[in-house]
C-alpha positions in Angstrom: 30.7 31.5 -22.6 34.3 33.0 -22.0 36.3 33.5 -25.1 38.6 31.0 -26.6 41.4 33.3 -26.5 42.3 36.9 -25.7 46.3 38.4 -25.8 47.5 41.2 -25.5 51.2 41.6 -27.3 53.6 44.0 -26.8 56.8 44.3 -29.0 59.9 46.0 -30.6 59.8 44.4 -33.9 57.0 43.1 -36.4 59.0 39.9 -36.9 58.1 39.4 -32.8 54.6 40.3 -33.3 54.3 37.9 -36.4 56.0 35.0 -34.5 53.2 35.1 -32.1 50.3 36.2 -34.3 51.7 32.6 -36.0 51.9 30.7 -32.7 48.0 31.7 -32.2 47.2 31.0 -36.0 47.9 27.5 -35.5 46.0 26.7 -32.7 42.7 28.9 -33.5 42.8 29.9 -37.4 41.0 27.7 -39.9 38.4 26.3 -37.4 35.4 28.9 -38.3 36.3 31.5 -35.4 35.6 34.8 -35.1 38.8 36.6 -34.8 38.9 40.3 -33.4 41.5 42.1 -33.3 42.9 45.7 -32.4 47.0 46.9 -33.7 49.1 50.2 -33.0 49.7 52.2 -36.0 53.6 53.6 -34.6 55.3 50.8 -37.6 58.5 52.9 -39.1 57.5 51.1 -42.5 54.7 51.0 -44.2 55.7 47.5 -45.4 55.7 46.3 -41.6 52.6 47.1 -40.9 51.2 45.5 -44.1 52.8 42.6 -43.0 51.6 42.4 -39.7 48.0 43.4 -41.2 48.3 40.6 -43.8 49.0 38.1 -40.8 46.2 39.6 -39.1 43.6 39.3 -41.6 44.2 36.1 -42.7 44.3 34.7 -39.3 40.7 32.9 -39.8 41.0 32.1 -43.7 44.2 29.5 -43.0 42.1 26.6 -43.7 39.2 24.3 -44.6 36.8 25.9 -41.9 36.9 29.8 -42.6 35.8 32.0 -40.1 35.0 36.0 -39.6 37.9 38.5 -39.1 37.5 41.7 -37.9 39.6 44.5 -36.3 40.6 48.5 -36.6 44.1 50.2 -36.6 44.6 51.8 -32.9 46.5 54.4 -31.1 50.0 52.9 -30.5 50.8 51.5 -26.3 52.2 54.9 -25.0 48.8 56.2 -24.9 49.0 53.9 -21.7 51.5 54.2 -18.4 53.7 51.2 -18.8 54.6 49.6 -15.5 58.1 50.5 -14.3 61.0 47.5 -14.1 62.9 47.1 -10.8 66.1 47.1 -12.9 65.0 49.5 -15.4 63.2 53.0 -16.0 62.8 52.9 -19.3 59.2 51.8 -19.8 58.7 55.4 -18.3 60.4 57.0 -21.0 58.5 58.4 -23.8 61.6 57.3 -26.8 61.2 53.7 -25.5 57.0 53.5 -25.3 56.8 55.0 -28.7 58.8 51.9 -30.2 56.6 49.7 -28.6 53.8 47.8 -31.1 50.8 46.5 -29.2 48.4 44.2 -31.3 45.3 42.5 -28.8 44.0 39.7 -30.2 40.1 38.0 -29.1 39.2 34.4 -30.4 35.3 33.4 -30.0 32.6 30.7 -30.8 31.4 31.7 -33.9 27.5 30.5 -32.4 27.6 33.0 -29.8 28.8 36.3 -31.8 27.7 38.3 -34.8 30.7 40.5 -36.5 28.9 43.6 -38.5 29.6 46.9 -40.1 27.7 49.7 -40.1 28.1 52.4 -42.8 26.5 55.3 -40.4 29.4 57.5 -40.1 30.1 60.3 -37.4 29.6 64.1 -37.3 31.3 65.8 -40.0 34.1 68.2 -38.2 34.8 71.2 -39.6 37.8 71.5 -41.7 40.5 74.3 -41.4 42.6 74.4 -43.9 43.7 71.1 -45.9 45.8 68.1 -44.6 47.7 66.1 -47.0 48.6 62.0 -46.7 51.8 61.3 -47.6 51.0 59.6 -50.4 50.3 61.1 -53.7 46.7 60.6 -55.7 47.2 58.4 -58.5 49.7 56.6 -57.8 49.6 53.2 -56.6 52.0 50.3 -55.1 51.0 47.9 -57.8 49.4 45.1 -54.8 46.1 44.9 -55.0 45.8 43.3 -51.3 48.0 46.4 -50.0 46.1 48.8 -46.9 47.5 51.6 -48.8 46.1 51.2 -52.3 43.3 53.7 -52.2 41.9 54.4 -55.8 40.5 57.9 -56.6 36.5 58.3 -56.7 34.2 59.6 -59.0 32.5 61.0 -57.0 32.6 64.9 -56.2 34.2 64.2 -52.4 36.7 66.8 -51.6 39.2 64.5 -50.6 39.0 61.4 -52.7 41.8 59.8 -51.3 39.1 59.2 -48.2 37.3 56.8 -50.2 36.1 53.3 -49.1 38.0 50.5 -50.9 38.7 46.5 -50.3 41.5 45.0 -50.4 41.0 44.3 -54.3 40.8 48.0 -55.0 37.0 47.8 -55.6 35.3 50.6 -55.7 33.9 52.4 -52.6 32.5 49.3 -51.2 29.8 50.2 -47.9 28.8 53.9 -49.6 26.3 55.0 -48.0 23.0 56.6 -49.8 22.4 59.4 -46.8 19.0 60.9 -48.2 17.7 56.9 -48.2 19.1 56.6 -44.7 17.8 59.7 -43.0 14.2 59.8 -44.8 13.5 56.1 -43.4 14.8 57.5 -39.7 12.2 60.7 -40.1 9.4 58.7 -41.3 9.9 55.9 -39.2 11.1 58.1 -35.7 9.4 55.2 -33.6 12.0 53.0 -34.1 16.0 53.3 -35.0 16.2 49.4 -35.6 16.2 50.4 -39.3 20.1 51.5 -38.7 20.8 48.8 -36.9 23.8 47.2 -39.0 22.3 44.4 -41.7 23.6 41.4 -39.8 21.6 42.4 -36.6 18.5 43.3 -37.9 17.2 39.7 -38.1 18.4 38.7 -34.8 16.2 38.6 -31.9 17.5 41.5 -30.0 16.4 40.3 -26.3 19.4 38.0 -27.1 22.4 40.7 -27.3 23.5 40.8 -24.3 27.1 42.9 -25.1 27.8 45.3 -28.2 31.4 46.0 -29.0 32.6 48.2 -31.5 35.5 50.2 -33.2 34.0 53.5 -34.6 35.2 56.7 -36.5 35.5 59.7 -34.7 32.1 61.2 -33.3 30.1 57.8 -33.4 26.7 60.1 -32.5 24.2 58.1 -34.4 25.5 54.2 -33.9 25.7 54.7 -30.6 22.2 56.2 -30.3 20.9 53.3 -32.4 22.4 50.4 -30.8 21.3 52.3 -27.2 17.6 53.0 -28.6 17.2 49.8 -30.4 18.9 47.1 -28.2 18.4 48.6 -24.3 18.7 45.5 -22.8 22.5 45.0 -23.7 25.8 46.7 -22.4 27.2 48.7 -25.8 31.0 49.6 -25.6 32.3 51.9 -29.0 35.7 52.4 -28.9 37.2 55.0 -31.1 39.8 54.3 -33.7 42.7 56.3 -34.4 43.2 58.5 -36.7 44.9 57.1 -39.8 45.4 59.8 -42.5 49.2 59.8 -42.2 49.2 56.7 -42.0 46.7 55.2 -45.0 45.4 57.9 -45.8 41.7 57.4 -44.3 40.1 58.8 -41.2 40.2 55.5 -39.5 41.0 52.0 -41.1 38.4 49.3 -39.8 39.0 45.7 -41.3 36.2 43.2 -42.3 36.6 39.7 -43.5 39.4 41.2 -46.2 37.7 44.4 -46.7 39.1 47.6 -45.7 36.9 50.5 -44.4 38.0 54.1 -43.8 34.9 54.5 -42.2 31.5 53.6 -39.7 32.4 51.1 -37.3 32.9 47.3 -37.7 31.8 45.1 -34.2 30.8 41.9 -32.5 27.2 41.3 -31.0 27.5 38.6 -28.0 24.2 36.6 -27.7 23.3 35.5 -24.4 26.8 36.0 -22.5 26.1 37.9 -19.6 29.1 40.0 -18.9 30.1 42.5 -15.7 31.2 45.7 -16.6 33.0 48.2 -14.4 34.5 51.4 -15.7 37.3 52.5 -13.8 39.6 56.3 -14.1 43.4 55.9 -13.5 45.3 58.5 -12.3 42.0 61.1 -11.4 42.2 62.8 -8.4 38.7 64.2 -6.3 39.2 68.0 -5.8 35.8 68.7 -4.4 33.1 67.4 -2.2 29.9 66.3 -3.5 27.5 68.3 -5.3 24.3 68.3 -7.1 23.4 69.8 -10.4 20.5 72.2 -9.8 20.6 73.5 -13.3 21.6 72.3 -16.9 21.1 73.3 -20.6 22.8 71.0 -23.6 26.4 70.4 -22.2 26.0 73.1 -20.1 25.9 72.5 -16.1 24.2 76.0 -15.2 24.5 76.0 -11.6 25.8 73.5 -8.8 24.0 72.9 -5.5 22.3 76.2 -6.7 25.5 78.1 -6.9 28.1 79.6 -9.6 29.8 76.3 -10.4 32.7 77.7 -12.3 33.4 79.9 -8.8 33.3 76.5 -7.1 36.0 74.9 -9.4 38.1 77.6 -8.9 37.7 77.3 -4.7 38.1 73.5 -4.9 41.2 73.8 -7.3 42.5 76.8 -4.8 41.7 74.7 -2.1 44.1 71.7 -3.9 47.0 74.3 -4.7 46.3 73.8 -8.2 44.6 77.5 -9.1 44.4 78.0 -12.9 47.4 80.2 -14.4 46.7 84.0 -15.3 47.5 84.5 -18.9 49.8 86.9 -19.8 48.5 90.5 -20.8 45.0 90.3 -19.3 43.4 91.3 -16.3 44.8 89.3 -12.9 41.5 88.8 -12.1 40.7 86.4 -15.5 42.3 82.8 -15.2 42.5 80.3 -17.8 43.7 77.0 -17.5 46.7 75.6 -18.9 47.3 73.6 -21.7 47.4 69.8 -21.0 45.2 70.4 -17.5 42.6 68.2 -17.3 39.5 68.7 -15.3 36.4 66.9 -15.3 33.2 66.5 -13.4 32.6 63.0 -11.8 29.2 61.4 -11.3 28.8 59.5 -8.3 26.9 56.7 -7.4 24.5 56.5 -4.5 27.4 54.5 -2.3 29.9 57.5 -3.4 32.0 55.5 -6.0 33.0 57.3 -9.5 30.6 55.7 -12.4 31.6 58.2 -15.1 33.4 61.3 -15.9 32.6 64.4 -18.2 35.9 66.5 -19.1 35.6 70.2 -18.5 36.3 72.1 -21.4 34.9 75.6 -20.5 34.0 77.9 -17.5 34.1 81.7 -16.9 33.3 82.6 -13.5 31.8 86.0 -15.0 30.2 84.8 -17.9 26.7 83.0 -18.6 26.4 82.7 -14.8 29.7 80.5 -14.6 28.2 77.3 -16.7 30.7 74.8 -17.4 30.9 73.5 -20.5 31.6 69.9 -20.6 33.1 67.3 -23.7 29.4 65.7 -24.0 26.2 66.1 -26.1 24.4 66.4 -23.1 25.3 67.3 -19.5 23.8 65.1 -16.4 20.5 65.3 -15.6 19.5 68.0 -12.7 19.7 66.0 -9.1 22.8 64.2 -10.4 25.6 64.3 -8.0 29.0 64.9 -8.8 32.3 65.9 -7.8 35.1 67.9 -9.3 38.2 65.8 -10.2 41.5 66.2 -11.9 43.8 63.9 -13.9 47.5 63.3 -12.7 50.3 61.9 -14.7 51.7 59.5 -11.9 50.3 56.2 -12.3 50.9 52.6 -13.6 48.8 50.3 -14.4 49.5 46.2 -15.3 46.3 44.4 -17.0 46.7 41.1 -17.3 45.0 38.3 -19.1 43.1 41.2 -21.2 41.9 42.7 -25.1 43.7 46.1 -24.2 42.3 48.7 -26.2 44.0 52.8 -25.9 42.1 55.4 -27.5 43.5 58.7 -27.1 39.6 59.5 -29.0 38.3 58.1 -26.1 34.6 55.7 -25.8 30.8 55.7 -25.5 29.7 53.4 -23.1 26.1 52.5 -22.0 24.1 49.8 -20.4 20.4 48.5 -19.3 21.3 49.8 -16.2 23.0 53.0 -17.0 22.8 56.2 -19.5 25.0 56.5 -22.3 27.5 59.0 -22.3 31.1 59.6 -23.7 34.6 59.6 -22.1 37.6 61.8 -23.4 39.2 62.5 -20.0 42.8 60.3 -19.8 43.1 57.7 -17.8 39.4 56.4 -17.9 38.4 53.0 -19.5 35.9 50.2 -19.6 35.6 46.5 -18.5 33.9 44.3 -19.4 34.2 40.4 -18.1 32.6 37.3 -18.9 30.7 35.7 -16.1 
């Protein structure tokens, strides 16, 4: 069954955006809906956005019949190439994307989708020195519904400001016991449905057909779960942005009123079959095919049995684009520059692109020229792939469409192929109701 309603919205002002989060409110909220929903964190004000959030998240609770709400704060429209105006250039400049808020909002049959959180949080990265939010511990806005009301923990977290709260302060609502969680997945390694989130647990998996979700950062061990436990169904994590400028958690995920600053907050569709395609704007092939002869980790060892570092280079030569020689070293050693982006390609047996792993390491003289690549794991040997490069020049119109940009990127995976991670610009997911 396609979905009752799906918008994106693109605006200057909050007061635009709330006109037609209103206009939607009176046609879907109230009826028992679930609501999903996705907004750009660029507001000026921190009181605009709680606005907008406050319209956002009450979108399902307007009357007699309440439904489920759930959405994430996102990386703000200029993330994406905004068509170009026969009248005007600006939607290429960067001073007028910026000002653009973005808010996607999804309306479905409550019957045929099951909203969830799941408190399994991503890797922990390693932390150089110490940011600060620009809010100061202790010291509170006096609303108790307000995003950025965060109370300090008890607990002996580094950072309390981090902490879990709901939008009536409670404390650390959805913390996690981690010795409970990882002794049942070491005694039990036969099966991850355990970590499935409590709300899917219950339901006979054979009928999830689609996962979608808004994650932390580094969503390793939902997205081995859900593509362990449910291998039948399509599973599509999206990556929130990074929020601790802006409310002073590592991501800000929204759930029927509560507020979560991390795990990942979804929808399970039961027994929609959906199409998926995955598609890479703006990447360019540099090489012909190739197969990987050897791997290790997210190492590719060798291509078609040779250096594959060398055969970057000679396909990157071959494209005019050589890597730059870095001042004060040997002519001989070339880096790339920063902002290049490079990725290997995996090809399907017809040739077409299916996915891409971003390059972010290769010395032709070193470890026998591996590449390293942004993955956990590299292809498998006999994959074959082909050496691509991301351009700037491109534009892209979506119509009709739950836009969600990610500059974190998404872990995608299906019944009919592997999981694996994009980070490489321009790359993205659909996925369509039959």
């Amino acid at each position: 069954m396609a979905p009752l309603h799906l918008s994106t919205i693109l605006a200057h002002t909050p007061s635009a955006l709330l006109s037609q989060i209103s206009r939607i409110s009176s046609k879907y909220g109230g009826r028992g809906h679930a609501i999903l929903f996705t907004l750009s964190n660029n507001f000026e004000a921190a009181s605009e956005l709680q606005s907008v959030v406050d319209g956002l998240t009450s979108l399902s609770n307007c009357g007699e019949d309440k439904g489920r709400t759930l959405g994430c704060l996102v990386d703000s429209i200029s993330s994406m190439r905004l068509p170009a105006s026969n009248s005007s250039q600006k939607s290429n400049n960067p001073e007028y994307t910026n000002n653009i808020l973005s808010c996607s909002i999804g309306v479905f049959d409550s019957s045929r989708c099951v909203p969830f959180y799941s408190e399994l949080r991503g890797r922990t990265q390693p932390q150089v020195g110490r940011w600060h939010a620009f809010r100061k511990k202790n010291v509170h806005n006096g609303d108790p519904n307000s995003i950025f009301n965060i109370k300090d923990s008890d607990t002996n977290e580094w950072e309390p400001d981090w902490a879990l709260t709901s939008m009536n302060g409670e404390q650390k609502a959805g913390q996690v016991n981690w010795e409970d969680i990882w002794s049942r997945s070491i005694s039990n390694t036969s099966s991850t449905s355990e970590l499935l989130p409590d709300s899917l647990r219950d339901i006979d998996h054979t009928k999830i057909k689609t996962v979608l979700s808004l994650s932390n950062v580094n969503p390793d061990t939902l997205t081995h779960v859900l593509h362990d436990s449910l291998p039948q169904a399509s599973a599509l994590t999206v990556i929130a942005s990074p929020t601790h400028f802006t409310t002073g958690r590592p991501v800000t995920l929204f759930l029927d009123g509560k507020i979560h600053g991390e795990g990942a907050v979804g929808l399970a569709f039961l027994d929609d079959d959906m199409k998926n395609r995955t598609e890479f704007i703006g990447v360019k092939a540099l090489s012909k095919p190739m197969t990987i002869t050897s791997r290790e980790g997210n190492m590719v060892n060798e291509l078609d049995s040779s250096n594959p570092t060398k055969l970057l280079i000679a396909s990157l030569d071959s494209a005019g684009l050589s890597p730059s020689s870095q001042l004060g070293t040997s002519s001989s050693v070339r880096h790339f520059k920063d902002g290049e982006q490079f990725a290997l390609g995996v090809l399907s047996a017809d040739g077409n692109l299916t996915s891409t792993y971003r390059i972010t390491a290769g010395d032709p003289s070193s470890r026998g020229g591996s590449l390293s690549l942004d993955a956990h794991a590299a292809p498998e040997v006999g994959t074959i792939v082909q050496s691509s490069e991301h351009g700037s020049d491109f534009v892209r119109v979506i119509e009709n469409a739950f836009i969600v940009p990610s500059t974190q990127g998404f872990v995608f995976s299906s019944a009919l192929h592997p999981m694996w991670t994009c980070s490489l610009p321009g790359g993205s997911v659909a996925l369509e109701w039959i």
